[in-house]
Backbone of each chain as ProteinMPNN parsed JSONL, in Angstrom:
{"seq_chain_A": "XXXXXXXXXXXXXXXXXXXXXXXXXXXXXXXXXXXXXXXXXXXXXXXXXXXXXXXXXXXXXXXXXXXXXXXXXXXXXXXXXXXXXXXXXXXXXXXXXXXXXXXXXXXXXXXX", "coords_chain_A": {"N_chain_A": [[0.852, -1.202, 0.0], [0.639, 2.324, -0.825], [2.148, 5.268, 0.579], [1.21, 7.12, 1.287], [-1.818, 6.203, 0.752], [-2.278, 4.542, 3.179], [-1.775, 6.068, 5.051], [-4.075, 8.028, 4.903], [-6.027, 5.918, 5.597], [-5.467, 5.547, 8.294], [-6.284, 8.154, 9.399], [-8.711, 8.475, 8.714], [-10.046, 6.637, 9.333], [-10.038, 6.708, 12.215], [-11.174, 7.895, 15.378], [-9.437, 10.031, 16.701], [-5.794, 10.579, 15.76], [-2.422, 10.631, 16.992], [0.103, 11.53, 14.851], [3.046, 10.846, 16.249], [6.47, 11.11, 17.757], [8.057, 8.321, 19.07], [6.047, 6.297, 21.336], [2.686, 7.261, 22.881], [3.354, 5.954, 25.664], [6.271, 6.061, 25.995], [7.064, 8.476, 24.943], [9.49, 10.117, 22.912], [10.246, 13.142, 22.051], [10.315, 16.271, 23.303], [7.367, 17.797, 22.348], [5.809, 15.867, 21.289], [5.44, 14.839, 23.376], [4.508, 16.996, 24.945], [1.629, 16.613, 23.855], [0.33, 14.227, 23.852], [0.835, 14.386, 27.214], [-2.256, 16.364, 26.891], [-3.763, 15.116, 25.646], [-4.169, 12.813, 27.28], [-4.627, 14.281, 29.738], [-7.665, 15.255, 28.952], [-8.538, 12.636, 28.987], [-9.578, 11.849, 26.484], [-9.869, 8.919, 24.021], [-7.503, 7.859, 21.88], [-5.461, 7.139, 18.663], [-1.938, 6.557, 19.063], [1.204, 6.55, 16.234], [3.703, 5.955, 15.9], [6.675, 7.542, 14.141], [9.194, 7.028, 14.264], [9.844, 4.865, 13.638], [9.422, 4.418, 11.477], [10.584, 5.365, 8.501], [9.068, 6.226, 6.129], [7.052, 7.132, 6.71], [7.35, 9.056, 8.312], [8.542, 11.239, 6.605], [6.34, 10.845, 4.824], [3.695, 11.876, 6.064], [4.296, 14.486, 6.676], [3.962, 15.704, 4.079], [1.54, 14.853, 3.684], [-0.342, 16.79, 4.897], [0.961, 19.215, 4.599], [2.63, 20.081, 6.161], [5.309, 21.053, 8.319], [6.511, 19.671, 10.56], [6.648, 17.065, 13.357], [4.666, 16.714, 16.736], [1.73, 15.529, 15.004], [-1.83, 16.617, 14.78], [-4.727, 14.403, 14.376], [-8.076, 14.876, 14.219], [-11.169, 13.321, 13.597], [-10.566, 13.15, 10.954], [-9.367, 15.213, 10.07], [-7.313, 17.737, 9.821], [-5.318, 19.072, 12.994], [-3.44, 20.218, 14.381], [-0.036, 21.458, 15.073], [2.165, 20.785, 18.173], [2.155, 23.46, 19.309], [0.052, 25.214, 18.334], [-2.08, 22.972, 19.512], [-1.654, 23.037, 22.032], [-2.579, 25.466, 22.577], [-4.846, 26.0, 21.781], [-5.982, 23.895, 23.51], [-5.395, 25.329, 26.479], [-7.096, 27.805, 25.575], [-9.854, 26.336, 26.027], [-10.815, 25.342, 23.498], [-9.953, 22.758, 22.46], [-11.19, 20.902, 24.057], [-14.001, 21.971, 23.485], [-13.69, 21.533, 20.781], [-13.754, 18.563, 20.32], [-15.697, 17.702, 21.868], [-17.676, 18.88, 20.2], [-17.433, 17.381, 18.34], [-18.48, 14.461, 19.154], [-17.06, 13.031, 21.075], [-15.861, 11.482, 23.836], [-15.168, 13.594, 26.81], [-13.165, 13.812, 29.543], [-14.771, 15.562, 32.567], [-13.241, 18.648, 33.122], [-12.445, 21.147, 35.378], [-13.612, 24.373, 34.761], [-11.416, 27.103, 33.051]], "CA_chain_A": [[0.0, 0.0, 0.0], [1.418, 3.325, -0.833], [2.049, 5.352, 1.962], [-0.433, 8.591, 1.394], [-3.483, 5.736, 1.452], [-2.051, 4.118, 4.354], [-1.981, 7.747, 6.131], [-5.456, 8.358, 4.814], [-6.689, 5.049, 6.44], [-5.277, 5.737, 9.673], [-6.876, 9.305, 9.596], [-10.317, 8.456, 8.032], [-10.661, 5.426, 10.046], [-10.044, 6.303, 13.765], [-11.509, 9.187, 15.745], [-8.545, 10.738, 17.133], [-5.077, 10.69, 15.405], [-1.83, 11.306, 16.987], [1.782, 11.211, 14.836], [4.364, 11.818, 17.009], [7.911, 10.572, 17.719], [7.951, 7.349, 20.496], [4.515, 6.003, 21.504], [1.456, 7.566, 24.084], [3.827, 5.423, 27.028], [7.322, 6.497, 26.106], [7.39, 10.201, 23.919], [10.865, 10.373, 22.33], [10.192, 14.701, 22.093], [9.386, 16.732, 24.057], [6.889, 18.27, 21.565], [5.089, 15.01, 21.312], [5.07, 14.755, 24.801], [3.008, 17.195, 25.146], [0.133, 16.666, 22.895], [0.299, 13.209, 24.681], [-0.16, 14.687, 28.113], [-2.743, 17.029, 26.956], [-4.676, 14.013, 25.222], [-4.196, 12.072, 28.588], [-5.805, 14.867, 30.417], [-8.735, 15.149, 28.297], [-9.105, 11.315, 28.549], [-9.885, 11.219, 24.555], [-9.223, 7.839, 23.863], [-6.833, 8.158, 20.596], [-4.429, 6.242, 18.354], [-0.475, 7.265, 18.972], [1.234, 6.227, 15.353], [5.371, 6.592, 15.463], [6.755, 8.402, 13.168], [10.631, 7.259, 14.14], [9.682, 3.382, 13.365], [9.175, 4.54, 9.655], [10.862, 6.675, 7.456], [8.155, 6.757, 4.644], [5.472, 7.343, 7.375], [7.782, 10.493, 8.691], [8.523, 11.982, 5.099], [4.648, 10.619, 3.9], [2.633, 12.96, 7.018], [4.704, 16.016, 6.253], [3.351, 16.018, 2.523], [-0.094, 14.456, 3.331], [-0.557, 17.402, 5.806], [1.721, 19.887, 3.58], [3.071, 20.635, 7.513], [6.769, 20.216, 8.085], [6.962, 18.939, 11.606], [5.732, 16.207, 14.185], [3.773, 15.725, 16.317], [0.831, 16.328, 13.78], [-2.528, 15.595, 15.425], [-6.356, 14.559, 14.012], [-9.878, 14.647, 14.505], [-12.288, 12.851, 12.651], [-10.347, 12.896, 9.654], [-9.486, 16.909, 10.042], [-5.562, 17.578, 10.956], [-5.953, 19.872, 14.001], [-2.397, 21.233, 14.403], [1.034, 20.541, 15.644], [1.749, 20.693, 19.368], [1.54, 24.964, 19.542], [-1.576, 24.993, 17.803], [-2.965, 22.037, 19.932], [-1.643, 23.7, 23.416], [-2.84, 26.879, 22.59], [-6.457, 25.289, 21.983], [-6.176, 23.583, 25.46], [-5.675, 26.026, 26.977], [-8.301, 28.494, 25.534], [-10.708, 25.545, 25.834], [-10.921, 24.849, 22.5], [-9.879, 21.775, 22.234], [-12.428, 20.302, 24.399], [-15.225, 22.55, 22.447], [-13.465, 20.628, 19.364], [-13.807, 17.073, 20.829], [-17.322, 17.539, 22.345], [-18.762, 18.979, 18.704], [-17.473, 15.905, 16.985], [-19.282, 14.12, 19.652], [-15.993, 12.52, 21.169], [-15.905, 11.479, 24.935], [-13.78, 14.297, 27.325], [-13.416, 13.851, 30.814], [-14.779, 16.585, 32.727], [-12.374, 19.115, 33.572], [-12.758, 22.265, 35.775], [-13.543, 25.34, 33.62], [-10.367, 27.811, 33.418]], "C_chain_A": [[0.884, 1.247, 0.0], [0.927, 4.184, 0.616], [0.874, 6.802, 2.485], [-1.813, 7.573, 1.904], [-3.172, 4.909, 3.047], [-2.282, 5.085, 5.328], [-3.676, 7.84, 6.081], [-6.268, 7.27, 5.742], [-7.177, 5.323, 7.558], [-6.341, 7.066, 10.007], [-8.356, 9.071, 9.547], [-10.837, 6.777, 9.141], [-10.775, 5.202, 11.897], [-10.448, 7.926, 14.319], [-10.292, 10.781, 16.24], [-7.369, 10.109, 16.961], [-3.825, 10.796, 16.076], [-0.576, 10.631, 16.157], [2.362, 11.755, 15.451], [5.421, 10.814, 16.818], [7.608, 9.977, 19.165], [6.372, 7.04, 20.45], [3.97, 6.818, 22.79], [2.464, 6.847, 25.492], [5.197, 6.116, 26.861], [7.575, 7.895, 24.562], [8.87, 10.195, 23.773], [11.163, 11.734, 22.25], [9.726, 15.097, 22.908], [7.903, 17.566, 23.65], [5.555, 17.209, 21.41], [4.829, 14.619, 22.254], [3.949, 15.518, 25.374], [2.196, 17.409, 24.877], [0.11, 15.245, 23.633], [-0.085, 13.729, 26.014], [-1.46, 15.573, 27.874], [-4.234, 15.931, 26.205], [-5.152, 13.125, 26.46], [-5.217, 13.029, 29.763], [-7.039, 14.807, 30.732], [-9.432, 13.954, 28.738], [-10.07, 11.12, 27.301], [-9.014, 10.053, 24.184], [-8.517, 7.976, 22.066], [-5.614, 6.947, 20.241], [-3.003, 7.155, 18.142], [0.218, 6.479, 17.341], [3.142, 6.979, 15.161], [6.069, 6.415, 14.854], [8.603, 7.786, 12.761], [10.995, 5.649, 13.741], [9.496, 3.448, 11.67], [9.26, 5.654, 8.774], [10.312, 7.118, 6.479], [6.857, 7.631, 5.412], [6.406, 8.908, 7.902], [7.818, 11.358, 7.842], [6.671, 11.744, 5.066], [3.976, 12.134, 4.987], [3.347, 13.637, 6.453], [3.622, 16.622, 4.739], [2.018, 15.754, 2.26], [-0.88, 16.144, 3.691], [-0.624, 19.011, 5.178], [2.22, 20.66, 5.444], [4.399, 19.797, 7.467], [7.066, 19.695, 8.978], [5.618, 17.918, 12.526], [5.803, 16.861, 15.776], [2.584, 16.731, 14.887], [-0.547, 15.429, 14.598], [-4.179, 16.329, 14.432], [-7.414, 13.899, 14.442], [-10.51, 14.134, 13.773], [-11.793, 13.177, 11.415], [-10.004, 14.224, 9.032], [-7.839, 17.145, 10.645], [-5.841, 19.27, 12.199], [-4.68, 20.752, 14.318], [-1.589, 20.479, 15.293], [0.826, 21.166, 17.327], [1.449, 22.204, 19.563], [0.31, 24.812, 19.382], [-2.685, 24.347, 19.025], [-3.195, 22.585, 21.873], [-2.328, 25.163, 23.634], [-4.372, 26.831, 22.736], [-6.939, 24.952, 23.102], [-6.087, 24.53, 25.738], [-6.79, 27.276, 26.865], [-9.629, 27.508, 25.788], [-11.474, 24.883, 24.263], [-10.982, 23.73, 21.89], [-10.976, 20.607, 22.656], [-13.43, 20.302, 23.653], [-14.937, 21.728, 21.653], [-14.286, 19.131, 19.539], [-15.433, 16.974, 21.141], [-18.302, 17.817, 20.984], [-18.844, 17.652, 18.198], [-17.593, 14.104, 17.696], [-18.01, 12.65, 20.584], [-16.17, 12.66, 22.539], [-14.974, 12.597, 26.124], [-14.206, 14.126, 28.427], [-14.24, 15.691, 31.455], [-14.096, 17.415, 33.572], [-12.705, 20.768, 34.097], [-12.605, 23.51, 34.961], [-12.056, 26.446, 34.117], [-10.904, 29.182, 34.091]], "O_chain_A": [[1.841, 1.265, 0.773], [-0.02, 4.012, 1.383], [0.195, 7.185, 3.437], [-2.576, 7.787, 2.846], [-4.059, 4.831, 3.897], [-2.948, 4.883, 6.344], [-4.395, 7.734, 7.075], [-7.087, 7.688, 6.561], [-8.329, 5.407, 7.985], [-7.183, 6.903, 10.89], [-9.1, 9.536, 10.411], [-11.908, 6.227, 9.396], [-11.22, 4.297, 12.603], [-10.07, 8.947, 13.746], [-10.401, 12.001, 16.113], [-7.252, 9.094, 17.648], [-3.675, 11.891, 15.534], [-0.156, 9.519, 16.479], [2.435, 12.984, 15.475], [5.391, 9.897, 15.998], [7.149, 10.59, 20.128], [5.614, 7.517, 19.605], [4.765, 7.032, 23.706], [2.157, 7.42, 26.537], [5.347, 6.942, 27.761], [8.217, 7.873, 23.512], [9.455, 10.298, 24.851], [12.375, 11.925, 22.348], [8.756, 14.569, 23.452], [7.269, 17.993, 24.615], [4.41, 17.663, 21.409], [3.843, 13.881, 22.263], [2.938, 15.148, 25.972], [1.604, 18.363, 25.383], [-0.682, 15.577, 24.515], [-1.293, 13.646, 26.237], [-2.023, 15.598, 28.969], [-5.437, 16.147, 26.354], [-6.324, 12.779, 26.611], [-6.188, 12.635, 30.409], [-7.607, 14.553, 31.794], [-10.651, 13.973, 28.908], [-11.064, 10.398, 27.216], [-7.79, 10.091, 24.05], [-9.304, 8.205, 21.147], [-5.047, 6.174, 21.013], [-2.878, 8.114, 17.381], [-0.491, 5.487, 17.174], [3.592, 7.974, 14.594], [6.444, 5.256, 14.681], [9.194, 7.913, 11.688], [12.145, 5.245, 13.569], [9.464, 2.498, 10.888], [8.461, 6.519, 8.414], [10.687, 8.118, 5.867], [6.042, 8.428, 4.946], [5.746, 9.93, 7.711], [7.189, 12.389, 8.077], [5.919, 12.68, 5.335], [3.878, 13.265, 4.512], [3.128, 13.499, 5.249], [2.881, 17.589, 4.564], [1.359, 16.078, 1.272], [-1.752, 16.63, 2.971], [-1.58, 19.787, 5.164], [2.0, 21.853, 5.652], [4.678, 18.689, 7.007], [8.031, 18.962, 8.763], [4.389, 17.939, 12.47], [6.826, 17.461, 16.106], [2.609, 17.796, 14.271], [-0.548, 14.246, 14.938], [-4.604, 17.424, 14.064], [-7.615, 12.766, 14.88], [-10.387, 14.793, 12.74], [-12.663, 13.552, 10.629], [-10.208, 14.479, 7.845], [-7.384, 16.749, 11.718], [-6.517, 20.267, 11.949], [-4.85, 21.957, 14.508], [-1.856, 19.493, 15.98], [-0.163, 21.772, 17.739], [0.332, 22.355, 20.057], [-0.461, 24.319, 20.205], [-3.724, 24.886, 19.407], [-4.165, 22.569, 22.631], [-2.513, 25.764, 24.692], [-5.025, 27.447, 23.578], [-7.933, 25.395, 23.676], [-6.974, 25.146, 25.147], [-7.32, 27.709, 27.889], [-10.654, 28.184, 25.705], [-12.446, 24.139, 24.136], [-11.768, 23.492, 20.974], [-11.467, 19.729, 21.946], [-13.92, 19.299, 23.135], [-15.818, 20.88, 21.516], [-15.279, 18.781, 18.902], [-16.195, 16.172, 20.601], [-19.346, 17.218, 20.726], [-19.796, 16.987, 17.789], [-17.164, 13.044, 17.239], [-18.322, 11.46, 20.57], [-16.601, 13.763, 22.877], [-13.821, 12.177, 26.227], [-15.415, 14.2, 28.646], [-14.187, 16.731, 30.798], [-14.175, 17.151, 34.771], [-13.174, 21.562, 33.282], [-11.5, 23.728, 34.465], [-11.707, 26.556, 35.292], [-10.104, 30.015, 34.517]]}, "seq_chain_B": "XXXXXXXXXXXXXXXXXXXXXXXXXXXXXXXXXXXXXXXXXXXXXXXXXXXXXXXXXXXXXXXXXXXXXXXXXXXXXX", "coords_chain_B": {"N_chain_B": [[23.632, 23.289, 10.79], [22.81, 25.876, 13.072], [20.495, 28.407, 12.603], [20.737, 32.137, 12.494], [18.441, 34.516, 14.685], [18.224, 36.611, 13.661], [18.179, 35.658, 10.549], [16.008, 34.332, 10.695], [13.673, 36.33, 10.735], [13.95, 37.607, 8.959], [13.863, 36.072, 6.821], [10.973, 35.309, 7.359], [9.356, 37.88, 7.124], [9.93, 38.613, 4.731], [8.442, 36.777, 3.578], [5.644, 37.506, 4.631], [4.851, 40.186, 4.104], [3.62, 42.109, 6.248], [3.681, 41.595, 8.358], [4.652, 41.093, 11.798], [7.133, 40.675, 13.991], [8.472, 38.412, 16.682], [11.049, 37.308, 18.291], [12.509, 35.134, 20.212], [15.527, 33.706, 21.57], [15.152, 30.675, 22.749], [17.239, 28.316, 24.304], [19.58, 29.807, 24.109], [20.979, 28.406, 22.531], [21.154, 28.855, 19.393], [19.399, 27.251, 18.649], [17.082, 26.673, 19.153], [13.786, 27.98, 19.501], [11.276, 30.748, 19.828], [9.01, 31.935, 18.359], [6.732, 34.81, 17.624], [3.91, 35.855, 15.552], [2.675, 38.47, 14.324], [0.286, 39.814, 11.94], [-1.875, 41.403, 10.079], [-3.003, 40.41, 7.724], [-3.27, 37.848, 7.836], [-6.237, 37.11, 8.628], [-8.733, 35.818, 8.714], [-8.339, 33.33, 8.7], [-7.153, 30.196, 9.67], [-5.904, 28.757, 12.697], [-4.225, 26.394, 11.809], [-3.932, 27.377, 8.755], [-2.744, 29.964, 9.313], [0.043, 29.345, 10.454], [0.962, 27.838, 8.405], [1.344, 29.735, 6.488], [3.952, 30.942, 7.597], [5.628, 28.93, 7.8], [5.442, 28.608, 5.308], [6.846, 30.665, 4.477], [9.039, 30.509, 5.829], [10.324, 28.715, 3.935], [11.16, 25.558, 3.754], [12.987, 25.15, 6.024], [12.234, 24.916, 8.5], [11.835, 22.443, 10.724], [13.584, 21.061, 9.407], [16.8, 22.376, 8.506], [16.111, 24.021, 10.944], [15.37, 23.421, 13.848], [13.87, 23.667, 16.249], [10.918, 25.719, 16.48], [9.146, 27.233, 18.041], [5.829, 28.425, 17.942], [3.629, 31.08, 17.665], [0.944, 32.594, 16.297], [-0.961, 35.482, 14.903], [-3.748, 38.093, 15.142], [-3.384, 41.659, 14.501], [-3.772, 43.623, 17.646], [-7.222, 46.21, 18.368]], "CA_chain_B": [[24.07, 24.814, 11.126], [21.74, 26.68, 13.297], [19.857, 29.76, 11.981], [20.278, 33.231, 14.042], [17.025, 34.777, 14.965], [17.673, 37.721, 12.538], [17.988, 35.609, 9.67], [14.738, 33.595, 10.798], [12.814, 37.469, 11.112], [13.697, 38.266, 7.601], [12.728, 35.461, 5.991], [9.466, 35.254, 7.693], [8.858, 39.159, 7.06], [10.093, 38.267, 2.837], [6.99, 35.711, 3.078], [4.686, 37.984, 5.059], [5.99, 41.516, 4.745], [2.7, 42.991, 6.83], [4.184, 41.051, 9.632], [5.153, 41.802, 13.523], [7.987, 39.441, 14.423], [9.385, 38.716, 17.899], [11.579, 36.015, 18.339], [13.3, 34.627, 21.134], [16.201, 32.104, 21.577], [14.947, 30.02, 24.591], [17.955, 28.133, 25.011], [20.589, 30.076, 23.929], [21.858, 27.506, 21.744], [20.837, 28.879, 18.384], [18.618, 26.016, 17.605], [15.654, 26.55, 19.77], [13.151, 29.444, 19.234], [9.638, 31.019, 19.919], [8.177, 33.785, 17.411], [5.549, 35.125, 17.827], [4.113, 36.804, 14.344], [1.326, 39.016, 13.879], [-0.164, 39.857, 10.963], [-2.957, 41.317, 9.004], [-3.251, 39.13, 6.363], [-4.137, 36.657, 8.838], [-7.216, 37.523, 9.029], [-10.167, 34.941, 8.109], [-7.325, 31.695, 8.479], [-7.842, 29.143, 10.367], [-4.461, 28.841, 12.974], [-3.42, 25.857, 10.527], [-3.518, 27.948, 7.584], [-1.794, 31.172, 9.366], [1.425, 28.67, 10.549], [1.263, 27.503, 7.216], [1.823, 30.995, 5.589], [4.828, 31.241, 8.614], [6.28, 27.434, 7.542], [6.26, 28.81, 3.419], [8.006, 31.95, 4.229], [10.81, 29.828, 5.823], [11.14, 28.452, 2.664], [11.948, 24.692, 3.944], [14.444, 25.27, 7.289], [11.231, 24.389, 9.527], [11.621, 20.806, 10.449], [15.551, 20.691, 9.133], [18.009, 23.699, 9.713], [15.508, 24.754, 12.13], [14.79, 22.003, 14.338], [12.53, 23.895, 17.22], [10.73, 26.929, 16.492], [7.474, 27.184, 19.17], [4.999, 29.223, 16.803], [2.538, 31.632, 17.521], [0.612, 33.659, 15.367], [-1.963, 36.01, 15.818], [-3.862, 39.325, 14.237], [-3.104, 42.906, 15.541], [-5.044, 44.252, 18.178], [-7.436, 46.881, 17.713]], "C_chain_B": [[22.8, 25.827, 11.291], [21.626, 27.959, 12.862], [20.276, 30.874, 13.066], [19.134, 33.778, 13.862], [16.87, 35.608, 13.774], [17.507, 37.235, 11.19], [16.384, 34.834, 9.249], [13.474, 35.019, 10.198], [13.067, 37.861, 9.622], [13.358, 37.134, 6.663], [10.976, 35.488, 5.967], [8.857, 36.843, 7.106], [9.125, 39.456, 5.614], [8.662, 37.446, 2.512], [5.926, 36.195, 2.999], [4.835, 39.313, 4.852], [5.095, 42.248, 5.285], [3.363, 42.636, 8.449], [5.163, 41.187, 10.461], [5.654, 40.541, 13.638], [8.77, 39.499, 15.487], [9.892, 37.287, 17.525], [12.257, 35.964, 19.823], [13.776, 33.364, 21.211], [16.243, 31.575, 22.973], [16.393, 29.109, 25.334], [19.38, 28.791, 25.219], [21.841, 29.705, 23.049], [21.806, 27.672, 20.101], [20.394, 27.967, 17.821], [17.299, 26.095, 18.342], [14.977, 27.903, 19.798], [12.019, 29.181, 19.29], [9.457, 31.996, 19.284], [7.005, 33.364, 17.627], [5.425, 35.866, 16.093], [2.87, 36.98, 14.048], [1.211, 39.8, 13.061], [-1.324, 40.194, 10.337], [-3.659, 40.723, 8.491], [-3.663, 37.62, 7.169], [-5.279, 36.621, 8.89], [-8.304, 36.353, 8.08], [-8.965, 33.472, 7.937], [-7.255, 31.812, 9.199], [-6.035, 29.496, 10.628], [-3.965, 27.784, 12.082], [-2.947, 26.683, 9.544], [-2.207, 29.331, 8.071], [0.044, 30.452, 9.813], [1.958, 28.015, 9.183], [2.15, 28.461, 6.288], [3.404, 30.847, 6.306], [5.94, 30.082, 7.907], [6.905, 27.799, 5.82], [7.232, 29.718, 3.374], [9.328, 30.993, 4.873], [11.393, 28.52, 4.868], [11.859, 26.378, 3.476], [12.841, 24.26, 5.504], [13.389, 24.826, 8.044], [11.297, 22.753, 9.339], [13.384, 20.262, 9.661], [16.541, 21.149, 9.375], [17.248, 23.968, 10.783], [14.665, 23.641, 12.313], [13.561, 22.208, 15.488], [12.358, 25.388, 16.712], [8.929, 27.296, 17.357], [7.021, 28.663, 18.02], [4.004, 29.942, 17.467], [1.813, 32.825, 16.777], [-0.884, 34.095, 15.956], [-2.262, 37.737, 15.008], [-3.564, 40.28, 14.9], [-4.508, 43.474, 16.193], [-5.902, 45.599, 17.73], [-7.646, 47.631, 16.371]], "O_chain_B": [[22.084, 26.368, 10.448], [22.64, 28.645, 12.734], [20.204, 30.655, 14.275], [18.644, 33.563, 12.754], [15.912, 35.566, 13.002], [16.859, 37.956, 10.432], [15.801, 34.745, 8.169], [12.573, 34.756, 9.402], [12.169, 38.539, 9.124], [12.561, 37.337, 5.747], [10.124, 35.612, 5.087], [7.731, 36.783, 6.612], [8.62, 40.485, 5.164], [7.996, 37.495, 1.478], [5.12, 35.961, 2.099], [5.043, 39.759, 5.98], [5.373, 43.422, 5.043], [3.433, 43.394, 9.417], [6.336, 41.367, 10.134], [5.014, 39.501, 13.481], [9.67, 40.336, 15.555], [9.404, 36.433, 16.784], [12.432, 37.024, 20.425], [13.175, 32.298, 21.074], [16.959, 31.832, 23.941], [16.636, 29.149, 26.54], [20.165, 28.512, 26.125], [22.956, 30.187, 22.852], [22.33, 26.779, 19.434], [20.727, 27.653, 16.678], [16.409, 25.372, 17.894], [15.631, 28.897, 20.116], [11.482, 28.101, 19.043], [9.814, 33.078, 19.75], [6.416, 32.292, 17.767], [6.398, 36.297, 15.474], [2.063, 36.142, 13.646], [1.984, 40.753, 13.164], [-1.961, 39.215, 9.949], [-4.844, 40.486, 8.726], [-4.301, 36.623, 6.831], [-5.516, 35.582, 9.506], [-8.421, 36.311, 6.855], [-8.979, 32.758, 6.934], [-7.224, 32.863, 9.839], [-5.198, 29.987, 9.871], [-3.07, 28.248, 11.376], [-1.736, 26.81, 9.363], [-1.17, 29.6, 7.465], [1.067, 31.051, 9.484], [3.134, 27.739, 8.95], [3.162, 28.221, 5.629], [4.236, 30.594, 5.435], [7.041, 30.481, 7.527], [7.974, 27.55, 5.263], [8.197, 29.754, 2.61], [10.422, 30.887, 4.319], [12.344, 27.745, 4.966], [13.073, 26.212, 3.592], [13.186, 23.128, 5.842], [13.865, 23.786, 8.501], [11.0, 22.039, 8.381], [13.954, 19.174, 9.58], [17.303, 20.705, 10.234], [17.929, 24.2, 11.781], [13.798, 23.084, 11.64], [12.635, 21.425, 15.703], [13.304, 26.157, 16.538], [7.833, 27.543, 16.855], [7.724, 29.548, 17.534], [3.278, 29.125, 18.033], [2.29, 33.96, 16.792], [-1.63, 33.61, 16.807], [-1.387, 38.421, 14.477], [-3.391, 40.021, 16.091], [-5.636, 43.69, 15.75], [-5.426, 46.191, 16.762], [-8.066, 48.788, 16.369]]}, "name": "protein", "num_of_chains": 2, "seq": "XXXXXXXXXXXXXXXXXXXXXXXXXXXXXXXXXXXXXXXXXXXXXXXXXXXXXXXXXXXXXXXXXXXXXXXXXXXXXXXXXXXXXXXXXXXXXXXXXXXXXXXXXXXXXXXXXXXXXXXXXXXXXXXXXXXXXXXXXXXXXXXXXXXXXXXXXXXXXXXXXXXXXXXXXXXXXXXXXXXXXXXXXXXXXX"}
């Protein structure tokens, strides 16, 4: 399977996305670390997908994405942004708002 | 061969040229950086699309010569 539909799979087939570097138990970045704790927070159950186990799958996301770095994280088949983006969301509450539209389980967490 | 900040601030401001650029080197090591870059032309894009504009103006170095650059973008107040 080429490696764009393989990406597309993964994306189109699971609710919540993350590529990063290392897996959800051991983060290899610190960058991917924390879109991992900030997923862990949430308790959004998601698939981790690393990036440093496959050099077509590290090159392939960049170009599926047209984004040049990891992690790279998605929603329902929507890329949502690398870890700035994704921390910046948490923290405005955004991210939650995101997760709860697209009808996605979030723990509940004291409003800021 | 890490970037210095000023050559980061003129690329980005060749990509964008409406654009407010701070930078700072967090570790000191010329490889780690936070800009900030606000912008106009931002305006009606989605934060994907406005890091996007940020990622074309550096032309490539995001993700290779330039291995951390913490991003934020953002329109001018008022």
């Amino acid at each position: 399977m080429a490696i764009d539909q393989f990406i597309d799979n993964e994306v189109k087939g699971n609710d919540v996305v993350l590529f990063m570097k290392g897996t959800p138990q051991f983060p290899m970045c610190g960058f991917s670390g924390q879109v991992v704790q900030i997923l862990d927070y949430l308790g959004v159950p998601y698939k981790g997908l690393n990036v440093l186990e496959n050099e077509e799958l590290r090159n392939g996301i960049k170009t599926y994405s047209n984004w040049p770095t990891i992690p790279q994280l998605y929603v329902k088949g929507e890329f949502v942004g690398g870890c700035d983006i994704v921390r910046e969301m948490f923290q405005a509450g955004e991210l939650q708002s995101l997760m709860k539209e697209k009808g996605l389980p979030v723990k509940d967490t004291a409003p800021a | 061969m890490p970037m210095n900040a000023n050559d980061i601030e003129k690329l980005i401001k060749a990509g964008i040229p409406d654009a407010e650029v701070t930078i700072r080197d967090l570790a000191g090591d010329g490889d780690h950086y936070a800009a900030t870059v606000i912008a106009e032309s931002f305006r009606g894009k989605s934060r994907v699309q406005q890091h996007q504009l940020v990622y074309n103006a550096l032309k490539g170095q995001m993700g290779g010569t330039l291995h951390a650059l913490a991003l934020q973008t953002g329109l001018p107040e008022g």
